[in-house]
C-alpha positions as CSV (number, residue, x, y, z in Angstrom):
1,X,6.5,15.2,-4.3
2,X,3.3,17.6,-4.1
3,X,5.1,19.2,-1.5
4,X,5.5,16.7,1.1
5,X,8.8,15.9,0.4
6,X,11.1,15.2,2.7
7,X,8.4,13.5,5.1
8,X,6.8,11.5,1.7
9,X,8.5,9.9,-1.2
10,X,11.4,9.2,0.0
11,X,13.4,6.2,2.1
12,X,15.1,8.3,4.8
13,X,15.7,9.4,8.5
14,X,12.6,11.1,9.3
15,X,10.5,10.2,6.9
16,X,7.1,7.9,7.3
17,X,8.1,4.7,5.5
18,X,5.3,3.7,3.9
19,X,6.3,1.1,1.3
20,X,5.0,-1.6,-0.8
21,X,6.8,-4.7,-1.5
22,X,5.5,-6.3,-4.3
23,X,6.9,-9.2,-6.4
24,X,5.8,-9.0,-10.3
25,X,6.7,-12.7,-10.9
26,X,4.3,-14.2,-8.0
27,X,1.0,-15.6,-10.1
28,X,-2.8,-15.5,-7.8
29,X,-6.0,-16.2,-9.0
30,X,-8.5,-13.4,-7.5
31,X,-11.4,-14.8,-5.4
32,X,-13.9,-12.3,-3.1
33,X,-12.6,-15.6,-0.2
34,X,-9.3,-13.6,-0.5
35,X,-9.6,-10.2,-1.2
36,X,-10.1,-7.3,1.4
37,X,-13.7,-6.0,0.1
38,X,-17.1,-5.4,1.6
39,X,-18.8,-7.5,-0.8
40,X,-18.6,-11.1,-1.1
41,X,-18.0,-11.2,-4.7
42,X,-15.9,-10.6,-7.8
43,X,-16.2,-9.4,-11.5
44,X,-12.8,-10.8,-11.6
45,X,-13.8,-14.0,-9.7
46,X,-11.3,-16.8,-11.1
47,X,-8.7,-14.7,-13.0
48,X,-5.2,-15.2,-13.1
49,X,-3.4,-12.5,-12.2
50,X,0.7,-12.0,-12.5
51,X,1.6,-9.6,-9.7
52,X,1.2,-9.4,-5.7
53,X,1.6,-7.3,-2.9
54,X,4.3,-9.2,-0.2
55,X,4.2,-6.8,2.5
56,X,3.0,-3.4,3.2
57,X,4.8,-1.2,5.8
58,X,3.5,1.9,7.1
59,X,5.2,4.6,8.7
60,X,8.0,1.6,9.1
61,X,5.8,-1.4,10.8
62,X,4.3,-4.2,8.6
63,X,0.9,-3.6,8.4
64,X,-0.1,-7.0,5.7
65,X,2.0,-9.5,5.5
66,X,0.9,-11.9,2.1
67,X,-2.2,-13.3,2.6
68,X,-3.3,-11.4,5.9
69,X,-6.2,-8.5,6.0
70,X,-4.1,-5.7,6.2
71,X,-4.1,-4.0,9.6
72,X,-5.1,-0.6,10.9
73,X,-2.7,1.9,11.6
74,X,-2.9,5.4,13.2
75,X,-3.1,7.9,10.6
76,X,-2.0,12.0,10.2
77,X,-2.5,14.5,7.8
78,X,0.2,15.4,6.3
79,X,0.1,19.1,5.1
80,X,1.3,20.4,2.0
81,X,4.2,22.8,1.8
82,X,2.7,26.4,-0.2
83,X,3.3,26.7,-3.7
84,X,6.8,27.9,-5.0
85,X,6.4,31.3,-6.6
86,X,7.7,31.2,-9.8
């Protein structure tokens, strides 16, 4: 993937775990009091949405579990892998 693979986009030895677990069924209604923003409002204040994030894991610790602010975790730049010459 973009040439990050095997260290992105995929579950495996070695590689950073960074996954999403989300649930399609789970209904929320969005509200600024529960989303993660720097503003304290919504255009979609009051809609009901189908769809939420559970859990977030990065690089294989969970980083938001539902209804938490997600956390910070330490971050690296991943470089890119040069262009296959075709």
């Amino acid at each position: 993937m973009f040439g990050l693979y095997p260290k992105k986009g995929t579950l495996a030895p070695g590689a950073d775990a960074d996954v999403v677990i989300y649930d399609p069924h789970a209904e929320q209604v969005i509200s600024a009091e529960t989303h993660h923003m720097n503003v304290d409002y919504s255009a979609y204040e009051g809609k009901r949405v189908t769809g939420r994030v559970e859990t977030v894991l990065s690089r294989g610790v969970p980083s938001s579990p539902s209804g938490s602010t997600p956390a910070a975790t330490a971050t690296a730049c991943t470089p890119r892998a040069p262009p296959a010459s075709t």
